[in-house]
Backbone as CSV, one residue per row, in Angstrom:
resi,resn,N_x,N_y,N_z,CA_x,CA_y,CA_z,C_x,C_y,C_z
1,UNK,-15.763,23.682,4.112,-15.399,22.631,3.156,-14.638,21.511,3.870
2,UNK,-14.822,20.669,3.505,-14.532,18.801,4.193,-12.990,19.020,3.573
3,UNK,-12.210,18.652,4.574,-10.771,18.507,4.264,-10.236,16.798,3.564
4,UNK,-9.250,16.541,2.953,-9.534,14.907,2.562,-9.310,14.192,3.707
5,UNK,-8.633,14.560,4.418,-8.275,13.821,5.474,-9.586,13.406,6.669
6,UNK,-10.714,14.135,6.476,-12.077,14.113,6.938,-12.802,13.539,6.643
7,UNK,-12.745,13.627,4.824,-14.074,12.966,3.759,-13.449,11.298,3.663
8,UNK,-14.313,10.714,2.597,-14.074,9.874,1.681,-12.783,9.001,1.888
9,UNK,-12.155,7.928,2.175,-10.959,7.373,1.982,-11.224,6.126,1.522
10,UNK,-10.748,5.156,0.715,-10.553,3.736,0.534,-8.653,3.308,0.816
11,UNK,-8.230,2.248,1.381,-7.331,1.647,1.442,-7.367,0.385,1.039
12,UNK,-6.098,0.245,0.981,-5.755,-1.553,0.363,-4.324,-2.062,0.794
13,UNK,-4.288,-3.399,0.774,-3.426,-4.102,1.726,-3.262,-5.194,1.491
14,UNK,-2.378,-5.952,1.440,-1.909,-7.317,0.898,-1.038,-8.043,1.900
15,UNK,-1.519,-9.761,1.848,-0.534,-10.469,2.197,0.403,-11.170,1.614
16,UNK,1.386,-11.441,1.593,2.271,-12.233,0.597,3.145,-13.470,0.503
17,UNK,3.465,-14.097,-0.278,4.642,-14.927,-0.061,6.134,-14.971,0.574
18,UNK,6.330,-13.621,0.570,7.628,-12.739,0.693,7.488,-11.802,0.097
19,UNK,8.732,-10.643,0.247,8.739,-9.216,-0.228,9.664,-8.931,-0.880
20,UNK,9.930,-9.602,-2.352,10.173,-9.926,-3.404,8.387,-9.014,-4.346
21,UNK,8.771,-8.363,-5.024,7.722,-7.686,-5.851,7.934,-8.527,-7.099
22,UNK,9.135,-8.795,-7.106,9.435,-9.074,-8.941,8.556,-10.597,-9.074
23,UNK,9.132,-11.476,-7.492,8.725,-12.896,-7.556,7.958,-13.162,-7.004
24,UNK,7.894,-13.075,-5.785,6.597,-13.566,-4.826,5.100,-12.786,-4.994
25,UNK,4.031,-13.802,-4.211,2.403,-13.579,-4.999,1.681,-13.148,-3.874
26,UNK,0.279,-12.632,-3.902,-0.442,-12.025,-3.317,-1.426,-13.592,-2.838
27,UNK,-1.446,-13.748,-0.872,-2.461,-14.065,-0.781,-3.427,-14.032,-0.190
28,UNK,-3.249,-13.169,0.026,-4.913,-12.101,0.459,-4.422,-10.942,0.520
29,UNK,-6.159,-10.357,0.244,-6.020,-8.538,0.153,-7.372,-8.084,0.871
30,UNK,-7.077,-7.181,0.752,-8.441,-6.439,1.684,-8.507,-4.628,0.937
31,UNK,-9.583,-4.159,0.432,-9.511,-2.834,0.270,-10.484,-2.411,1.319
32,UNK,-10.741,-1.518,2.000,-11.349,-0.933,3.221,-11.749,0.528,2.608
33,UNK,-13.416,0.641,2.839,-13.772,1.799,2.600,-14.626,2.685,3.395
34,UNK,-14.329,4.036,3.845,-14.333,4.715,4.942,-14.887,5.832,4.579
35,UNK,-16.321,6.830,4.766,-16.631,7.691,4.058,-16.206,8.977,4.913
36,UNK,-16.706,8.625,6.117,-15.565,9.601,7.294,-15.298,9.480,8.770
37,UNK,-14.581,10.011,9.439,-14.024,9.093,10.528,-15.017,8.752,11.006
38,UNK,-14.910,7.974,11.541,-15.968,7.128,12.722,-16.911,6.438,12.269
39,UNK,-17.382,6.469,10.934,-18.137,5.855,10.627,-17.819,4.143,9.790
40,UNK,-18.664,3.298,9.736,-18.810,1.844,9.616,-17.770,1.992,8.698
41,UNK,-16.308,1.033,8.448,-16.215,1.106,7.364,-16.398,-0.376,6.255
42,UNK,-16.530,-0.528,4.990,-17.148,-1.191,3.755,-15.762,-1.941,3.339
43,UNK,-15.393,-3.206,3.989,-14.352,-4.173,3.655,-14.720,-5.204,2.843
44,UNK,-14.047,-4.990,1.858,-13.769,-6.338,1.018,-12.640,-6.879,1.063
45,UNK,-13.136,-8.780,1.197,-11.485,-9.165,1.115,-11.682,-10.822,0.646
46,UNK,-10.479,-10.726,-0.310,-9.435,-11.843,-1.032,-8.707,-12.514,-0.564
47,UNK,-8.892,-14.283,-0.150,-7.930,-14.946,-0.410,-7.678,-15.677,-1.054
48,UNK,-6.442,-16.023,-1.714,-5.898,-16.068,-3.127,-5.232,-17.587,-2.612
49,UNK,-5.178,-18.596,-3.632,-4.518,-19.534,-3.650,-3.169,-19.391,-5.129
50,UNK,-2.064,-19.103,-4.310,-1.086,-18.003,-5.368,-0.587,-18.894,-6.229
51,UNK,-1.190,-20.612,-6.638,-0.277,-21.623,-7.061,1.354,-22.327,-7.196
52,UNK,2.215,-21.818,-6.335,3.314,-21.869,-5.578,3.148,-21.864,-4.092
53,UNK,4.080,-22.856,-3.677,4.750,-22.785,-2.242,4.885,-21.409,-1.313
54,UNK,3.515,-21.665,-0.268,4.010,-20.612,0.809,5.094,-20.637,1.815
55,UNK,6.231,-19.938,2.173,7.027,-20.459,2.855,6.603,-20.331,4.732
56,UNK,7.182,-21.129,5.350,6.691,-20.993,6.782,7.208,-19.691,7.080
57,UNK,8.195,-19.075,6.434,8.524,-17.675,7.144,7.648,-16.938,7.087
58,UNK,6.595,-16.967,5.520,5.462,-15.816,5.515,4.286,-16.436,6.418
59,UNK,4.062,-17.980,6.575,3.063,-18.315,7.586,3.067,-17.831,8.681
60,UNK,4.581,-17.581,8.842,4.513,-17.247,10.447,4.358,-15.787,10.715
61,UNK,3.979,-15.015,9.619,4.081,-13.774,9.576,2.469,-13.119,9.579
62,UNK,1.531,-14.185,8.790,0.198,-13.312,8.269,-0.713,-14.714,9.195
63,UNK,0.290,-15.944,9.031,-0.878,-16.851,9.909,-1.656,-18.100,8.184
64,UNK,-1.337,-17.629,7.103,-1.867,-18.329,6.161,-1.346,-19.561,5.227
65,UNK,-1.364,-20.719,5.794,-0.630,-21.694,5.253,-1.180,-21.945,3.726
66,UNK,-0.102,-23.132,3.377,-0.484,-23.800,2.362,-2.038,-23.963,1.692
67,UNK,-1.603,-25.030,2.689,-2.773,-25.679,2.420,-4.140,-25.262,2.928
68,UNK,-4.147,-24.360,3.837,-5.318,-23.681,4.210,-5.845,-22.376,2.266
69,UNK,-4.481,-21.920,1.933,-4.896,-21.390,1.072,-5.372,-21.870,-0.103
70,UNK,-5.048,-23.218,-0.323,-5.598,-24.108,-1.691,-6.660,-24.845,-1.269
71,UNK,-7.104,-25.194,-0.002,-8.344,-25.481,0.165,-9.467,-24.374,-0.073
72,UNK,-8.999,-23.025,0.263,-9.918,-22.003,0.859,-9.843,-20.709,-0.609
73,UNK,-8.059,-20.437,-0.944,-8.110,-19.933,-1.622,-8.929,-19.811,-3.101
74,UNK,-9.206,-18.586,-3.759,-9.528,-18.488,-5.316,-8.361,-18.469,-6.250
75,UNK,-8.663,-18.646,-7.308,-7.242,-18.597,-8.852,-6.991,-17.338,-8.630
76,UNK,-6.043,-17.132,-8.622,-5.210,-15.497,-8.803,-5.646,-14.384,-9.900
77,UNK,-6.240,-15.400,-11.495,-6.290,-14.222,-12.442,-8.126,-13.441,-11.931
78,UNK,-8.777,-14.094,-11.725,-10.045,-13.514,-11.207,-9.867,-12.492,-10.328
79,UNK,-9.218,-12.416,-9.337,-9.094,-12.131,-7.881,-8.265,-10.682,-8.600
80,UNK,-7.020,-10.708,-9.344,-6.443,-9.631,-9.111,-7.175,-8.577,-10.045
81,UNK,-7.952,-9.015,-11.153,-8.825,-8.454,-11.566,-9.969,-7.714,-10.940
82,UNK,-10.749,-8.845,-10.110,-11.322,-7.697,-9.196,-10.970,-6.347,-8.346
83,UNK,-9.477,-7.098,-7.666,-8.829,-5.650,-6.973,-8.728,-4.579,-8.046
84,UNK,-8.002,-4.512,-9.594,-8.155,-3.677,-10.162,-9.208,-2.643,-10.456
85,UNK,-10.388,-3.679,-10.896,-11.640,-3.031,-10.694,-12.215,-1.743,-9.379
86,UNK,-11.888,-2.418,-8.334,-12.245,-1.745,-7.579,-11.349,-0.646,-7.055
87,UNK,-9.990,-0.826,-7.432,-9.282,0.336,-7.311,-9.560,1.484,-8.578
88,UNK,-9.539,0.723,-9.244,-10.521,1.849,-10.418,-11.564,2.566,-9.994
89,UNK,-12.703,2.239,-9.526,-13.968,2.722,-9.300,-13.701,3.738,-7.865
90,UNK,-12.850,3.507,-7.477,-12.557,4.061,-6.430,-12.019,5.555,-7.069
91,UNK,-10.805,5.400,-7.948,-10.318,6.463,-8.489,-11.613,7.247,-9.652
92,UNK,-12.387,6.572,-10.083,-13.655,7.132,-10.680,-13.914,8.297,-9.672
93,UNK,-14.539,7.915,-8.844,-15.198,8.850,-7.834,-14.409,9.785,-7.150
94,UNK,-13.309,9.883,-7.540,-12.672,10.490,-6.738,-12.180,10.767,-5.448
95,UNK,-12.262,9.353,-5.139,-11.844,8.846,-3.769,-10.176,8.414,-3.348
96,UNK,-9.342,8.964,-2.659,-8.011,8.714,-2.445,-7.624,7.169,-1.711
97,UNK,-6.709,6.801,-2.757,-6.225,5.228,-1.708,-5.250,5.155,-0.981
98,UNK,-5.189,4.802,0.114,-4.228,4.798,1.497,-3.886,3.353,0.983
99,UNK,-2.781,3.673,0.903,-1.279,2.599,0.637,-0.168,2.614,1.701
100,UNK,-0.127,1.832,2.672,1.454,1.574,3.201,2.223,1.564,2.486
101,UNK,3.722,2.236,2.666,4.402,1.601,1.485,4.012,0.965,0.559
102,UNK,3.720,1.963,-0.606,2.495,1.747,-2.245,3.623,1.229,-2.655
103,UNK,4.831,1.487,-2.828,5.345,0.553,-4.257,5.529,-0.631,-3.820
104,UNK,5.258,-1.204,-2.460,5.408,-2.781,-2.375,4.107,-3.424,-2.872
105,UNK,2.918,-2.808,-2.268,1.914,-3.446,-2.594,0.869,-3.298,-3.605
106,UNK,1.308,-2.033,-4.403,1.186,-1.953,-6.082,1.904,-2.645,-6.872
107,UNK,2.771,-2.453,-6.640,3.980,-3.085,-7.618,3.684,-4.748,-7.424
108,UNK,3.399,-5.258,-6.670,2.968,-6.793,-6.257,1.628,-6.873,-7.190
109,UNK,0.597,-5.821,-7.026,-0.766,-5.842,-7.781,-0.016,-5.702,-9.254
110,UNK,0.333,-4.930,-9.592,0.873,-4.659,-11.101,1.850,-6.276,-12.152
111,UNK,2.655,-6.720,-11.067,3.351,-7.908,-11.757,1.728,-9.196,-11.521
112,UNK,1.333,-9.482,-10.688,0.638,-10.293,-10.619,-0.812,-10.044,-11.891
113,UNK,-1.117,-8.842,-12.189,-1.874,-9.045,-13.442,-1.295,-8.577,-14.584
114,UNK,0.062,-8.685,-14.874,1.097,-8.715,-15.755,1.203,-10.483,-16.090
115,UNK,1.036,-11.158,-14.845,1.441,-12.454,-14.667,0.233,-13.260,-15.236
116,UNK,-1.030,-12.677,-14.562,-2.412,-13.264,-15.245,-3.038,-12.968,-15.827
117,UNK,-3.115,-11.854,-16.035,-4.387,-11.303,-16.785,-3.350,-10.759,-17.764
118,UNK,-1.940,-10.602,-18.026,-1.583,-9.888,-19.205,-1.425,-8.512,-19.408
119,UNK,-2.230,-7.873,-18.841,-2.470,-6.206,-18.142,-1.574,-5.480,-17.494
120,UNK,-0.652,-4.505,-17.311,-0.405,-3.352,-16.559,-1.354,-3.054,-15.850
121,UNK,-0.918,-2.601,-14.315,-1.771,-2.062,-13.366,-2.239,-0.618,-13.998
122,UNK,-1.715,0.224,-14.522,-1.988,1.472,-14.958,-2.801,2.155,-15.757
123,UNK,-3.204,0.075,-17.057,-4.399,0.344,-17.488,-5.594,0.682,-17.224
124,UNK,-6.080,0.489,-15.951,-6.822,0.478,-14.843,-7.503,1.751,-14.808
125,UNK,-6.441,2.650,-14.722,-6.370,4.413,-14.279,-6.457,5.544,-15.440
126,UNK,-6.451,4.931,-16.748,-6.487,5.257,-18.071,-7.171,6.680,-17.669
127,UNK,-8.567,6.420,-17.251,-9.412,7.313,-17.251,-9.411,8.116,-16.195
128,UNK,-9.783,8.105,-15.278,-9.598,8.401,-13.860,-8.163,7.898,-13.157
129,UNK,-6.988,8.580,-13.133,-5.624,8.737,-12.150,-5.812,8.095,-10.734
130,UNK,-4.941,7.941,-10.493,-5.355,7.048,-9.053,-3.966,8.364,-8.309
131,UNK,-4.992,8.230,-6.810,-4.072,9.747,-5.979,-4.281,8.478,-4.700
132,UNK,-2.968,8.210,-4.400,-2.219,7.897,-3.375,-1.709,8.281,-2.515
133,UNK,-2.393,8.021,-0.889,-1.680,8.655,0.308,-1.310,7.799,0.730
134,UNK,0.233,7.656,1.248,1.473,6.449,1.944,1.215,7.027,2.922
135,UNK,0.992,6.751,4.122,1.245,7.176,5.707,2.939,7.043,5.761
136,UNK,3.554,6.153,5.394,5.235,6.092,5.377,6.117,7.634,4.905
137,UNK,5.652,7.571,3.954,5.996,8.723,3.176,5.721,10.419,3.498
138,UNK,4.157,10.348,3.869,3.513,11.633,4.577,5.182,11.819,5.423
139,UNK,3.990,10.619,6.688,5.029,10.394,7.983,6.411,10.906,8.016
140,UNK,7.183,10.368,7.025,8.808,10.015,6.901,9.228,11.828,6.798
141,UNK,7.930,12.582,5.821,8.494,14.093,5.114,8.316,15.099,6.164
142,UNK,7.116,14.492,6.986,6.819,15.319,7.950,7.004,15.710,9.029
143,UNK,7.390,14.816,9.471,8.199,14.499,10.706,9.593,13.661,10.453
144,UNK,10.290,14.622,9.751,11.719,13.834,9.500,12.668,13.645,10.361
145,UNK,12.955,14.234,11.234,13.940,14.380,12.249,13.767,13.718,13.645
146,UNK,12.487,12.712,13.676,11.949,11.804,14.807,12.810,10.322,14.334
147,UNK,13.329,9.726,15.538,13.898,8.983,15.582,13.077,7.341,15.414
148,UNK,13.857,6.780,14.915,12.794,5.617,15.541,12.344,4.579,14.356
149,UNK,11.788,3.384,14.206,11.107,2.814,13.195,9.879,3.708,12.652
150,UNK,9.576,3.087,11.263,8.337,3.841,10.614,7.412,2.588,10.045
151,UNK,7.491,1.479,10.800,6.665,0.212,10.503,5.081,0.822,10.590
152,UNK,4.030,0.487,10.026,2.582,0.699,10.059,2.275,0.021,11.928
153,UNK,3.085,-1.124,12.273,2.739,-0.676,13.886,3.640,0.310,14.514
154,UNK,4.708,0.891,14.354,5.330,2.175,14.835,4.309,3.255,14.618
155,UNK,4.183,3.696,13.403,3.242,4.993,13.254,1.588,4.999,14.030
156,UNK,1.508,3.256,14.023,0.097,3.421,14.721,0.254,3.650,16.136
157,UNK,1.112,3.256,16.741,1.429,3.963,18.240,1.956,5.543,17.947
158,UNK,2.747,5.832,17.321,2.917,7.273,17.707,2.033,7.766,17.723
159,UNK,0.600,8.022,16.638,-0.743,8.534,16.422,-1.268,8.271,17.450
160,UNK,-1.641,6.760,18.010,-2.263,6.615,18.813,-3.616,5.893,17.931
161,UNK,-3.239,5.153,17.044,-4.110,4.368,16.174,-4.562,3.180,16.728
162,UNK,-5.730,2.201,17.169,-5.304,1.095,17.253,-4.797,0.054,16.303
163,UNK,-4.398,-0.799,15.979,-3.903,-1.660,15.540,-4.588,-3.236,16.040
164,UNK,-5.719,-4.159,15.744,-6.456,-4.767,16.442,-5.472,-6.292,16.236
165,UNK,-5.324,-6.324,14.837,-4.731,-7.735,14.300,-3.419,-7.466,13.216
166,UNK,-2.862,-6.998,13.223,-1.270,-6.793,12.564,-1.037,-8.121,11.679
167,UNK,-1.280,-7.728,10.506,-0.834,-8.454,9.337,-2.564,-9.101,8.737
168,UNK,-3.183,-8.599,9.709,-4.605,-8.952,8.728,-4.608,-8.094,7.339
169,UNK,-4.759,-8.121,6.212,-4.747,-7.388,5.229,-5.820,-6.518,5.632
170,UNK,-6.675,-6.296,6.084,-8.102,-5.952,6.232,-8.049,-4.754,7.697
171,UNK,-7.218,-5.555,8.715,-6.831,-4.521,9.669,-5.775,-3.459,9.436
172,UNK,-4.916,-4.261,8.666,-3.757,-3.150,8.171,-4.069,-2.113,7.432
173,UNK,-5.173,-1.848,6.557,-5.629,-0.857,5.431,-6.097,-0.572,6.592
174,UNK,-7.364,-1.093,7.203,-8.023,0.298,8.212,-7.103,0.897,9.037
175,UNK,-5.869,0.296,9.479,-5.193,0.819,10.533,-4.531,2.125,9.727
176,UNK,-3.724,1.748,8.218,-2.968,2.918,7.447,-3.976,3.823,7.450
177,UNK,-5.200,3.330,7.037,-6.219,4.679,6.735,-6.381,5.462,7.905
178,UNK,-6.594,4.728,9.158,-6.624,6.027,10.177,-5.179,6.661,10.510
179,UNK,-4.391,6.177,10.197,-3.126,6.832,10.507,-3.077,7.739,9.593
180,UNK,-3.286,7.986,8.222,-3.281,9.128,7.239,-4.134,10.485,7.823
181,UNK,-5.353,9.763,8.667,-6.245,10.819,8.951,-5.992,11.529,10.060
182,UNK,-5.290,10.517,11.347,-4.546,11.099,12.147,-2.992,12.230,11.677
183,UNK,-2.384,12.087,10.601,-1.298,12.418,10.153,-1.682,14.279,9.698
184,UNK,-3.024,13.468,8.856,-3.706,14.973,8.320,-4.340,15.755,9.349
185,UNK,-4.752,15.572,11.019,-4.863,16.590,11.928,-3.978,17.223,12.498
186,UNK,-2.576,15.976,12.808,-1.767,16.854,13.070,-0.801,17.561,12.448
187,UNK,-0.811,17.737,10.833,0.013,18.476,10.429,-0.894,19.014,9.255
188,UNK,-2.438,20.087,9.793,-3.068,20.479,9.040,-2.845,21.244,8.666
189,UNK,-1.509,22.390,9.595,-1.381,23.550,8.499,-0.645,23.137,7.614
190,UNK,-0.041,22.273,7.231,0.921,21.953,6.324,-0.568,20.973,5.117
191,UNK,-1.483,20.497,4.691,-2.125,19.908,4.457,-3.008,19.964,4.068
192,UNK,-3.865,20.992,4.915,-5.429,21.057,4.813,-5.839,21.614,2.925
193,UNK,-4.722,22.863,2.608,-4.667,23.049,1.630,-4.547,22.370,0.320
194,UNK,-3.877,21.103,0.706,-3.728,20.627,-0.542,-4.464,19.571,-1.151
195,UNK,-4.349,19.319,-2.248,-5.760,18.190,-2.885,-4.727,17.376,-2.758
196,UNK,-5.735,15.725,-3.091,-5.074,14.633,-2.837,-4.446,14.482,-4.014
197,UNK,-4.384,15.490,-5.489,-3.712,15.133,-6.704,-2.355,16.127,-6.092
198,UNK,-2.226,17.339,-5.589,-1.666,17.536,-5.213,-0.137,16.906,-4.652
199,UNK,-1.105,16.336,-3.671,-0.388,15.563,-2.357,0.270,13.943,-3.039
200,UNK,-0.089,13.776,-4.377,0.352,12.562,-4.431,1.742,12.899,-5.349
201,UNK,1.562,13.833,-6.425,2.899,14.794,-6.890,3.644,14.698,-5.730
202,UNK,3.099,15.206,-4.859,4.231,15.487,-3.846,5.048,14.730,-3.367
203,UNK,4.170,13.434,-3.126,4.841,12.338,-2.217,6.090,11.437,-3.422
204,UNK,5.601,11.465,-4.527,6.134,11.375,-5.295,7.600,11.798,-5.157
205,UNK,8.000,12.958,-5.329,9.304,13.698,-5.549,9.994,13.362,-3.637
206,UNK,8.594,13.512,-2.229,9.589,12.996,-1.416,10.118,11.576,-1.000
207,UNK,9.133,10.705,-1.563,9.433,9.353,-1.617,11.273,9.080,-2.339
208,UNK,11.051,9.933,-3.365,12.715,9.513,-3.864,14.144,10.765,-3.280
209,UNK,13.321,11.727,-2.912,14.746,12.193,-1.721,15.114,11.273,-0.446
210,UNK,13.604,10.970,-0.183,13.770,9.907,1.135,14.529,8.744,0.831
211,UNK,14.287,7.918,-0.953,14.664,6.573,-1.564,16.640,6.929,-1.626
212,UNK,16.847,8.376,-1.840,18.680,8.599,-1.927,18.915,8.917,-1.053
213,UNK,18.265,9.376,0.160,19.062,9.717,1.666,19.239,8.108,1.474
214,UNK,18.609,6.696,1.733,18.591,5.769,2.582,19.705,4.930,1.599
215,UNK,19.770,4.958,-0.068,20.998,4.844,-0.877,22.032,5.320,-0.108
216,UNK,22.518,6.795,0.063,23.752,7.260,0.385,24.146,6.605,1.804
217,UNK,23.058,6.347,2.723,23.208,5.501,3.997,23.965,3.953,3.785
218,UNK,23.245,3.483,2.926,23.994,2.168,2.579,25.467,2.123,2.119
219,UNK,25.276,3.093,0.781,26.863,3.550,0.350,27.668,3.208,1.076
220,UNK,27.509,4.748,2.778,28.655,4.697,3.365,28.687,3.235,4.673
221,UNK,27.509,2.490,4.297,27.426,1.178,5.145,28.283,0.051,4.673
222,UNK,28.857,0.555,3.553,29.517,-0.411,2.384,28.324,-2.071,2.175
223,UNK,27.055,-0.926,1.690,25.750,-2.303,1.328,25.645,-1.525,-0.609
224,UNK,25.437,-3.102,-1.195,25.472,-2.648,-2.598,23.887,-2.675,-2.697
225,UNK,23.350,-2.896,-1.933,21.709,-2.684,-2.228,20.978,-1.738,-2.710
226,UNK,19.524,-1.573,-3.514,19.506,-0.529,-4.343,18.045,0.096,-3.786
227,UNK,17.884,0.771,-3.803,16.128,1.807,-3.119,16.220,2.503,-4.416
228,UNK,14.935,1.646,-4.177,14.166,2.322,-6.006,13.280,3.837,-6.045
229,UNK,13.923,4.960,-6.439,13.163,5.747,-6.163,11.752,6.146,-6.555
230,UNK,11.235,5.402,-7.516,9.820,5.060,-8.045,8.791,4.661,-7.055
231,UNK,7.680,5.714,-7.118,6.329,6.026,-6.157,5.306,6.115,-7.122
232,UNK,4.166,6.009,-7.179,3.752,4.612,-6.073,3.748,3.147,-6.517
233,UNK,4.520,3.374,-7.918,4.878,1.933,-8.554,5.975,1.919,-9.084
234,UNK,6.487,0.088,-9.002,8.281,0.705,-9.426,7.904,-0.028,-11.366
235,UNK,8.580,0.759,-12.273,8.366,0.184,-13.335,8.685,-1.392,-13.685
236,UNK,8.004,-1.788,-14.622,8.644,-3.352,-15.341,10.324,-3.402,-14.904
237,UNK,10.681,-4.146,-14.388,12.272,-4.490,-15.058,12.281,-5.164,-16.652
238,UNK,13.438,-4.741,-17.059,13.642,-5.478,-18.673,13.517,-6.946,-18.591
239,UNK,12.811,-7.343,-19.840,13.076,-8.657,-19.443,14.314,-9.240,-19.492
240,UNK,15.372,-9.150,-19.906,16.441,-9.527,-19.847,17.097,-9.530,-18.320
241,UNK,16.761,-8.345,-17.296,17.149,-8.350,-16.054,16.752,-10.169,-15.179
């Protein structure tokens, strides 16, 4: 029997304005689909003209200006609709999505068709659940006691992933996706067993021991900053917040 980490994967990946979930917009995405290692994988990709000011800090980060995106970009409510779609159909089939750090770039998908389309991301999943593998999270539970950054280019060198273009939305999903698959050989006895509904419960409950170790770190850093322990999406804030 095909282990998940063998079969079937889709990923997804976003560029942004900043990393602000509540405020800043998506402008470009890429979902990447992979039926098993080595083989071709099936990229689709979005760029979004987010109707606000890109700042040069995120230009200088993904490479996507202004005005390159309002010449080039699409309207946002079409676009995030499609990603929904296809993260749906994905969870239809029963195919697992490789998320870097999911509550940044769900939670970005979720306000932005809150913003346009009116929709919760979750409506989406009504039918078919969506099962989420974070390479951060795996990574972070599994190897806890390794020192070091856990950036998507950190983990792709420890694996031994390449990494071709860093911050392409499109390279970054293929890069998380092979890092999940690399993650799942080397810690198959811990793994092989479990389903990806499983494994996403799971990541779940370690995402927020991991979210209050890095709280109690700040605490005693005297930082009032807050780590949301919500995986793989952080809820609405009130509107009043």
């Amino acid at each position: 029997m095909t282990t998940w980490y063998e079969g079937p994967l889709a990923a997804f990946d976003t560029e942004t304005t900043g990393v602000d979930v509540e405020t800043d917009r998506i402008v470009s995405a890429a979902v990447v689909v992979q039926d098993a290692p080595g083989t071709r994988p099936r990229v689709t990709r979005w760029l979004v003209n987010p109707g606000v000011p890109v700042p040069e800090a995120a230009t200088a980060v993904h490479g996507l200006t202004e005005e390159h995106l309002q010449h080039n970009g699409r309207w946002p409510a079409p676009v995030m609709y499609e990603i929904a779609e296809q993260l749906a159909e994905h969870a239809a089939l029963g195919r697992p999505l490789v998320v870097m750090n999911a509550p940044f770039d769900l939670t970005l998908l979720d306000r932005e068709l809150r913003r346009h389309r009116a929709s919760a991301l979750d409506r989406w999943f009504e039918s078919a659940p969506l099962r989420v593998l974070d390479p951060r999270v795996l990574d972070k539970h599994l190897d806890r006691y390794r020192k070091g950054r856990r950036t998507l280019t950190d983990l792709c060198e420890h694996y031994g992933v390449t990494l071709a273009d860093a911050h392409d939305a499109a390279a970054d999903a293929l890069a998380a996706l092979d890092v999940v698959r690399a993650v799942g050989r080397r810690f198959a006895a811990r793994l092989e067993r479990l389903s990806p509904a499983e494994l996403h419960a799971l990541q779940a409950n370690w995402h927020a021991a991991q979210a209050r170790g890095l709280q109690a770190w700040f605490a005693r850093s005297g930082s009032e900053e807050i780590v949301s322990t919500e995986w793989p999406l952080r809820p609405e804030l009130p509107a009043a917040a």
